[in-house]
C-alpha positions in Angstrom: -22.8 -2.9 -10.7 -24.1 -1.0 -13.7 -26.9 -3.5 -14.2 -27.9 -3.1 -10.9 -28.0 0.5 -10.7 -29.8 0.1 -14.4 -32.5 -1.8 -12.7 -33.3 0.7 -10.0 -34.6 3.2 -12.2 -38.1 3.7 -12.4 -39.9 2.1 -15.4 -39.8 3.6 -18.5 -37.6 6.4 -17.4 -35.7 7.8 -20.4 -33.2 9.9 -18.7 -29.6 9.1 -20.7 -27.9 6.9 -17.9 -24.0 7.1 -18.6 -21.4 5.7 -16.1 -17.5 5.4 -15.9 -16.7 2.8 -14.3 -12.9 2.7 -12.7 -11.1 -0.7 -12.4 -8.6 -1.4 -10.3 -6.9 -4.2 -8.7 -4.6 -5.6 -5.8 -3.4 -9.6 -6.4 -4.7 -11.9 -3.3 -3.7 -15.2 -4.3 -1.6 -16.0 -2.1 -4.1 -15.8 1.0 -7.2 -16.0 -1.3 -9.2 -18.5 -4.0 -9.3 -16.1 -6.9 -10.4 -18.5 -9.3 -13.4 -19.0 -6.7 -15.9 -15.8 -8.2 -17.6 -16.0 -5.0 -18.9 -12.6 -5.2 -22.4 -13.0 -6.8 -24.9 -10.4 -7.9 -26.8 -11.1 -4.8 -24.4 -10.1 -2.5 -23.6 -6.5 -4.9 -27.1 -5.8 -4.3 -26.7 -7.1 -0.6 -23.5 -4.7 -0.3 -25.4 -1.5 -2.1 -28.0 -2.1 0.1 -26.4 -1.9 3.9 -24.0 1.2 2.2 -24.1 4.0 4.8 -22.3 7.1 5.5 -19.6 7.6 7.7 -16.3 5.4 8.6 -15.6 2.2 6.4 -13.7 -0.7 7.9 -10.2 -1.1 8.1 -7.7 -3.8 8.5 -8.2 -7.4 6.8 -11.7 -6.7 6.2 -13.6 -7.0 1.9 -11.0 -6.3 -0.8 -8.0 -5.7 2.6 -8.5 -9.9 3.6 -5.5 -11.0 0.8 -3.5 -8.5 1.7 0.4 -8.4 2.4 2.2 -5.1 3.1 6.0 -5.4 3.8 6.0 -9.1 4.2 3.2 -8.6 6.8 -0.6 -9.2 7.0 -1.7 -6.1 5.5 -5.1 -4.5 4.3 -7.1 -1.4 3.9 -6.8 1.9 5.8 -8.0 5.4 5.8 -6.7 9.0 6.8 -8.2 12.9 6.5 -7.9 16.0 7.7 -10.3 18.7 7.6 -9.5 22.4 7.8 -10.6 24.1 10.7 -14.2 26.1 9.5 -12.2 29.6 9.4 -10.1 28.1 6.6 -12.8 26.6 4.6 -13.9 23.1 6.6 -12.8 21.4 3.2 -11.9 17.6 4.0 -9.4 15.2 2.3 -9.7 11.7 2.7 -7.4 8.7 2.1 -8.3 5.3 1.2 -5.7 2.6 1.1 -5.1 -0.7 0.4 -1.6 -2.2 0.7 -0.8 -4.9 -1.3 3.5 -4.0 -1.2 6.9 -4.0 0.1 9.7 -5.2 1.6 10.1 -5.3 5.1 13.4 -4.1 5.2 12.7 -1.4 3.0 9.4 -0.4 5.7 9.7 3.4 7.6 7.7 4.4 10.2 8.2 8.5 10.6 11.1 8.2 8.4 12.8 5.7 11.0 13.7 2.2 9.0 11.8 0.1 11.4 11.7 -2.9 8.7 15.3 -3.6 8.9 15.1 -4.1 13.0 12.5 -7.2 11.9 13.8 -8.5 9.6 14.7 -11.7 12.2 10.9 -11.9 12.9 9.6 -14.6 10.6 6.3 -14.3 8.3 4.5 -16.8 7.3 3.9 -15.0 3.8 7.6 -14.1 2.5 8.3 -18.1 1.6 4.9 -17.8 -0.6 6.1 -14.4 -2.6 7.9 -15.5 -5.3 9.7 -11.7 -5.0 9.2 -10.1 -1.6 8.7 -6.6 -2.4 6.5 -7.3 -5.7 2.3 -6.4 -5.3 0.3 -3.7 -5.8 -1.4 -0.9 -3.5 -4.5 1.5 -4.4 -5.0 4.3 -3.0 -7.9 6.8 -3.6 -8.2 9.9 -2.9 -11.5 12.5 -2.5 -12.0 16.2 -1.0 -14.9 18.6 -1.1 -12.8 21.2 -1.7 -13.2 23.5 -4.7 -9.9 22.4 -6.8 -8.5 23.8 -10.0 -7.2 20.9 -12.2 -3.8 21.9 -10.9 -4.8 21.4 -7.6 -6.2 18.1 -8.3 -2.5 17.0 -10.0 -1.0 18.0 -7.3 -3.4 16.4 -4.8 -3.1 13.4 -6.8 0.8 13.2 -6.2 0.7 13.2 -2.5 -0.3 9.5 -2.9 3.3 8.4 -4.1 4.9 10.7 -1.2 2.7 8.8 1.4 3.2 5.6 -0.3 7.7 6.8 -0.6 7.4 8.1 3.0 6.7 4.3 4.2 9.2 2.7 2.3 7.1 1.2 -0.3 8.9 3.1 -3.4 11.8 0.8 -2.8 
């Protein structure tokens, strides 16, 4: 991706280019040929290309296809709230993708819905090798004016969303 944005820039322009690139990961083999590098530089540029403003996808769509989430098909979701415009009209948005859990340990509004399925088989839990074991990524972003403080504290609202569904057990 840095190559790519390298190349758009005009020639001989000078200007320092400096990036920080953030990794991060959630493990799809199970559904998904990781060994495959099927993503090529072509379709980077193809992806930068057709980016636009407004709503991504959701469900088992890009990085959400390998996705299992309480021993169910999972994927990628959003959330955000926006103040009202007499309170600022700041926005904080949610993007996650669930990679996670055990179904019996799944809430729904605090209500342990997981342990009510658990006699509905799933084709994935005979594939996890430990039921429970993944990863999830959540990001979070807001156009509000935050003091570092703030920003730690935003930051830890991730692991109460992530406890409030069961997924810290």
């Amino acid at each position: 991706l840095i190559a790519l944005e390298r190349e758009a820039l005009p020639p001989g322009d000078d200007a320092v280019y400096w990036s920080m690139p953030v990794v991060m990961e959630t493990f799809d083999g199970l559904l998904n040929d990781i060994n495959g590098f099927h993503v090529k530089p072509d379709h980077v540029r193809q992806a930068l290309q057709a980016a636009h403003d407004g709503l991504p996808q959701e469900g088992a769509v890009g990085g959400g296809s390998g996705m299992i989430c309480h021993e169910f098909k999972g994927g990628i979701g959003t959330a955000s709230r926006r103040l009202p415009a007499e309170r600022g009209g700041w926005t904080v948005g949610a993007i996650v993708q669930a990679n996670h859990g055990k179904r019996q340990s799944l809430l729904v509004g605090g209500y342990p819905v997981g342990r009510h399925l658990d006699h509905i088989s799933s084709p994935f839990t005979p594939q996890l090798p430990h039921p429970g074991m993944g990863s999830i990524v959540v990001t979070l972003a807001t156009d509000a004016p935050l003091l570092p403080h703030q920003c730690t504290r935003l930051a830890q609202r991730a692991s109460i969303g992530i406890a409030r569904t069961g997924g810290g057990t």
